[in-house]
PyMOL commands that place a pseudoatom at each C-alpha (Angstrom):
pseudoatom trace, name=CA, resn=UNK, resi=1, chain=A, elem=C, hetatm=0, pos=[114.794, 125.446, -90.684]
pseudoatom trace, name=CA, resn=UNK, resi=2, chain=A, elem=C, hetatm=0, pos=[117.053, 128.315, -92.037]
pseudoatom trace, name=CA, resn=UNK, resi=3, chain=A, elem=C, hetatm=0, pos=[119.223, 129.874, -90.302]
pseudoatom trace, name=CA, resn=UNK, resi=4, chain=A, elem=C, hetatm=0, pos=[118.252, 133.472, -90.901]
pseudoatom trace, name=CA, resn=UNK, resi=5, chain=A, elem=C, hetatm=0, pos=[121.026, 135.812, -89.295]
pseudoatom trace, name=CA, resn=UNK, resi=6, chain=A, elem=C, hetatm=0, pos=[123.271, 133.545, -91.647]
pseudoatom trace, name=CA, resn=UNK, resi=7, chain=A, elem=C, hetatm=0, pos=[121.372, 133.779, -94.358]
pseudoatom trace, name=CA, resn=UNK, resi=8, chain=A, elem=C, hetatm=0, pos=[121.445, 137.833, -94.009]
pseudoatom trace, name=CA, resn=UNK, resi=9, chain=A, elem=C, hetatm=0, pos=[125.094, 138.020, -93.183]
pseudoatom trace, name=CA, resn=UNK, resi=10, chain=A, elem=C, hetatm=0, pos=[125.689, 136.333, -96.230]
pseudoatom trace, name=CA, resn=UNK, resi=11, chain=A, elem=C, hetatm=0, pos=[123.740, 138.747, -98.348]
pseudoatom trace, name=CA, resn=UNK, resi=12, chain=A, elem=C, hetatm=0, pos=[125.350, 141.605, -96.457]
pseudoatom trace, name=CA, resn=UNK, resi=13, chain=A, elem=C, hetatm=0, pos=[122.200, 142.393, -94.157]
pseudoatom trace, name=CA, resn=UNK, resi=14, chain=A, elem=C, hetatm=0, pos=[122.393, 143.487, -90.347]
pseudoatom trace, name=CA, resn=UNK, resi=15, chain=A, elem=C, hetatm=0, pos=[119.566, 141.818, -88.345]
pseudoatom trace, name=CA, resn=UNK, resi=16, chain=A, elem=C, hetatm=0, pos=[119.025, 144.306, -85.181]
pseudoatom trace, name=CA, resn=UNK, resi=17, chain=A, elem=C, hetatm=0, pos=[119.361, 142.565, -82.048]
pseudoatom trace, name=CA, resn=UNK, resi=18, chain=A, elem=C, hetatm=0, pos=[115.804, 141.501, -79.963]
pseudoatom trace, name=CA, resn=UNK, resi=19, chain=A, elem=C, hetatm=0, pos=[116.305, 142.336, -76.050]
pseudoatom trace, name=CA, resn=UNK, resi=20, chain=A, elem=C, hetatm=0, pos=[115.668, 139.648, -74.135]
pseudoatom trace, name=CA, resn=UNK, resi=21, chain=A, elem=C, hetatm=0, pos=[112.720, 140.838, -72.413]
pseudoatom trace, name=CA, resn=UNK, resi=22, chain=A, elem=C, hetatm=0, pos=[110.683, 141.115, -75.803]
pseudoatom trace, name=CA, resn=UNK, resi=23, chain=A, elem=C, hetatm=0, pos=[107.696, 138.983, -75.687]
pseudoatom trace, name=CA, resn=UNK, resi=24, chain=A, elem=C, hetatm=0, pos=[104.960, 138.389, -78.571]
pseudoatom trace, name=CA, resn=UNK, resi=25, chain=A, elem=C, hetatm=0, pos=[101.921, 139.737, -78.221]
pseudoatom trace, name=CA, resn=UNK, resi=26, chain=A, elem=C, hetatm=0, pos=[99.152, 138.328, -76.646]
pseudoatom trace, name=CA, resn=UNK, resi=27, chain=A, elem=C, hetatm=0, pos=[95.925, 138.288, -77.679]
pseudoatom trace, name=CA, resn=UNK, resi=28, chain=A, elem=C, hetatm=0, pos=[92.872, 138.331, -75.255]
pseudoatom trace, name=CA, resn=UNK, resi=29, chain=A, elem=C, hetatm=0, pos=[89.272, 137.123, -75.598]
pseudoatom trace, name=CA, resn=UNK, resi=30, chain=A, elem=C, hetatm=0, pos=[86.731, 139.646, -75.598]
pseudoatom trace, name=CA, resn=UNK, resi=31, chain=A, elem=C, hetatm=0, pos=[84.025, 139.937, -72.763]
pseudoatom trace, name=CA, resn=UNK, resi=32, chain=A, elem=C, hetatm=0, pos=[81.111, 139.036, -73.946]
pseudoatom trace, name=CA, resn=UNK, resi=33, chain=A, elem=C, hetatm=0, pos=[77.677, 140.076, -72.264]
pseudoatom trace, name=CA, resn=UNK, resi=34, chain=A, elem=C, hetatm=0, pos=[74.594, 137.694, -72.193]
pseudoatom trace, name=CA, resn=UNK, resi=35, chain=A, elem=C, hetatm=0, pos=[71.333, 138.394, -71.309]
pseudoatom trace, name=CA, resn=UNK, resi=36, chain=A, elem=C, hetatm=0, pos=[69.671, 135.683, -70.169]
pseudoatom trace, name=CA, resn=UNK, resi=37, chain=A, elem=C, hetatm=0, pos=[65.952, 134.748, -68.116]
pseudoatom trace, name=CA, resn=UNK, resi=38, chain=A, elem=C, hetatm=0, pos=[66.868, 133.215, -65.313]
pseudoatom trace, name=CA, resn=UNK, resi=39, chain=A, elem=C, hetatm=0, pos=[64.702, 132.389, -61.961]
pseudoatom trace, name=CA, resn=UNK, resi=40, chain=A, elem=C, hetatm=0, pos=[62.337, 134.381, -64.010]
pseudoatom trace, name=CA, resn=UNK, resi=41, chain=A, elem=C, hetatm=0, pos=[63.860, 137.900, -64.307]
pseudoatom trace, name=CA, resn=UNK, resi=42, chain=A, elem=C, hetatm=0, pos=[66.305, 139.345, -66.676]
pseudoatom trace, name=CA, resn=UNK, resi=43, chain=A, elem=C, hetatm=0, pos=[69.984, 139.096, -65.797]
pseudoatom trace, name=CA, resn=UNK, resi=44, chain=A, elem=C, hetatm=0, pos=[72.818, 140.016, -67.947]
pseudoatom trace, name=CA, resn=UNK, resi=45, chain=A, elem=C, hetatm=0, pos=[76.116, 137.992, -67.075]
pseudoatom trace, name=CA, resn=UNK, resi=46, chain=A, elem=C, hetatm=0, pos=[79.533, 137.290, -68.548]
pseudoatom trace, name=CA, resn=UNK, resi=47, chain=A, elem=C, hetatm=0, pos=[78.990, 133.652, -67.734]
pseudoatom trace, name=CA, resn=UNK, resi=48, chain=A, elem=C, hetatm=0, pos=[77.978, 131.569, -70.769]
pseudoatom trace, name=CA, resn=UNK, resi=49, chain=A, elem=C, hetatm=0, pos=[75.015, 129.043, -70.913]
pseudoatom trace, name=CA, resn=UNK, resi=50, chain=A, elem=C, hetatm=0, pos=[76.441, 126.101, -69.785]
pseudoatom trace, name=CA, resn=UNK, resi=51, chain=A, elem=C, hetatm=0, pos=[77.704, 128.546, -66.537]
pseudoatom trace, name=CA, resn=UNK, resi=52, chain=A, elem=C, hetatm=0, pos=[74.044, 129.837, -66.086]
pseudoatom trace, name=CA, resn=UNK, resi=53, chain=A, elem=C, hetatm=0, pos=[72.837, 126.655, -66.282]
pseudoatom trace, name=CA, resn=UNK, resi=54, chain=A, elem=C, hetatm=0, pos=[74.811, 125.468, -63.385]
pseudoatom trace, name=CA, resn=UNK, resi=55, chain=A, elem=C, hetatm=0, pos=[74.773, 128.043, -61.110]
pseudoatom trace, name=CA, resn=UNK, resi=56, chain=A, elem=C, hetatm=0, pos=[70.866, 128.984, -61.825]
pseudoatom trace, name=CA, resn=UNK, resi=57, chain=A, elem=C, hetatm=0, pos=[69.465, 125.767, -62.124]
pseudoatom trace, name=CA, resn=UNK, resi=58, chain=A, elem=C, hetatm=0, pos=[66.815, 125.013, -65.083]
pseudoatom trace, name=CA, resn=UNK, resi=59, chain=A, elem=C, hetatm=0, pos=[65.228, 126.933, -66.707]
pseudoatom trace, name=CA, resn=UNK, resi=60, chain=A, elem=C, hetatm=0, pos=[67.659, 129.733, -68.232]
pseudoatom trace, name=CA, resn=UNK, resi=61, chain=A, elem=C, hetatm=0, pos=[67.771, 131.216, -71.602]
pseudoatom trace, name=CA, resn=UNK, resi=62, chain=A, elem=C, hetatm=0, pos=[70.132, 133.223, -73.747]
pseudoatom trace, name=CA, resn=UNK, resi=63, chain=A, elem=C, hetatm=0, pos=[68.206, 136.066, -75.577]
pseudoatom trace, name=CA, resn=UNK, resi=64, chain=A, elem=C, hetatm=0, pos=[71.612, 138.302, -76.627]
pseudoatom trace, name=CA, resn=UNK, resi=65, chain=A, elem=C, hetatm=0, pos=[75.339, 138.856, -76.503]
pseudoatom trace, name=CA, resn=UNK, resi=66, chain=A, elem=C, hetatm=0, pos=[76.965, 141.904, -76.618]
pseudoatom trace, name=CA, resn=UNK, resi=67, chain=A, elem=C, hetatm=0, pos=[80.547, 142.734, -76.165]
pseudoatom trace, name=CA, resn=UNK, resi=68, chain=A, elem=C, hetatm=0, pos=[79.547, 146.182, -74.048]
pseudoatom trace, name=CA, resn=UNK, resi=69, chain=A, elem=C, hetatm=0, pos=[77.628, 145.821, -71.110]
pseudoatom trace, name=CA, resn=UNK, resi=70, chain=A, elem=C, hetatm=0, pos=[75.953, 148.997, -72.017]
pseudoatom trace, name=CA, resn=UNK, resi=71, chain=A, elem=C, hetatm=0, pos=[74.891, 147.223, -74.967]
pseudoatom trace, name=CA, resn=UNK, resi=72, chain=A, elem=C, hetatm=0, pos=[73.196, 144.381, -73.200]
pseudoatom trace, name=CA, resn=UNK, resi=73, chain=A, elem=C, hetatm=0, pos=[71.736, 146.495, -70.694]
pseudoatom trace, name=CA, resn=UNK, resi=74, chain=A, elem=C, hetatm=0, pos=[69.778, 148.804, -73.574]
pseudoatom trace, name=CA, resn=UNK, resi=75, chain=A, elem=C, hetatm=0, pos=[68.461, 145.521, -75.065]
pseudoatom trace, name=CA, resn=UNK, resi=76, chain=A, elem=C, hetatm=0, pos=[67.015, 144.269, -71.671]
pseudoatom trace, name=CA, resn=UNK, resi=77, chain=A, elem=C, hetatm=0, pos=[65.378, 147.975, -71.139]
pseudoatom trace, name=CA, resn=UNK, resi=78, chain=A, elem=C, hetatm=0, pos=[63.918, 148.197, -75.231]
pseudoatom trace, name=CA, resn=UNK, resi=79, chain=A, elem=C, hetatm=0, pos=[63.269, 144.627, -74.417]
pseudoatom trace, name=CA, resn=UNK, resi=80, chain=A, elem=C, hetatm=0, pos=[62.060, 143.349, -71.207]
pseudoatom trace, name=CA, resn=UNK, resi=81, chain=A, elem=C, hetatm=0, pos=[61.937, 146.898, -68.910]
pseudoatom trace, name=CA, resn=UNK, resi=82, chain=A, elem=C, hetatm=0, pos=[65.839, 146.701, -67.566]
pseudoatom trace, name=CA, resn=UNK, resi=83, chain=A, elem=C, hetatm=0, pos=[67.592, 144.107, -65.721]
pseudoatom trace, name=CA, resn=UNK, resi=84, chain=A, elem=C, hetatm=0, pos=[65.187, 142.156, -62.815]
pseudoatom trace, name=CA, resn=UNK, resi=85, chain=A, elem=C, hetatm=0, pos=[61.992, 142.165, -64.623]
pseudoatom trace, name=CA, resn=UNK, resi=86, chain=A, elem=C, hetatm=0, pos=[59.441, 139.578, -65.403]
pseudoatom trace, name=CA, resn=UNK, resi=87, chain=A, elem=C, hetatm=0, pos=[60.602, 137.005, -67.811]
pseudoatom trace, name=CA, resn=UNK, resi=88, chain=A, elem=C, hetatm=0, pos=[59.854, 133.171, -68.934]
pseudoatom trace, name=CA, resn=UNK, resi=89, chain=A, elem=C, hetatm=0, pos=[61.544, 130.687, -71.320]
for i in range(1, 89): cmd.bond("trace and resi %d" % i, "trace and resi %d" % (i + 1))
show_as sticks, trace
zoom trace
């Protein structure tokens, strides 16, 4: 690999100086909001399926994600009456 503060000193370029306690960015994973049928109501969880599965036993389904949990919980009230009601896979 190049050595680039050589390469610009060379060419006549100053490189400004990166304090030490300069870290890259991170990125993070968006929460994601599920709601699911599980011991037949309507819970929405940031678990995925695989997590539901285990910790609610069989059956549980996945009807939507959402990345706001406002979002999920409109689409269990249009959809099902709100979070706790009646459901079935």
């Amino acid at each position: 690999m190049r050595n680039v503060p050589a390469i610009a000193a060379a060419i006549g370029l100053s490189i400004p100086a990166i304090p030490a306690f300069v870290q890259p960015a991170v990125s993070y994973e968006v929460e994601k909001y599920t709601v699911y049928c599980a011991d037949e109501r309507i819970e929405i969880s940031f678990w995925d399926l695989a997590q539901m599965i285990v910790r609610r036993g069989n059956p549980v389904c996945a009807f939507a994600t959402y990345t706001s949990y406002s979002d999920a919980i409109t689409f269990a009230q249009k959809n099902f009456g709100g979070e706790g009601s009646d459901c079935w896979c």
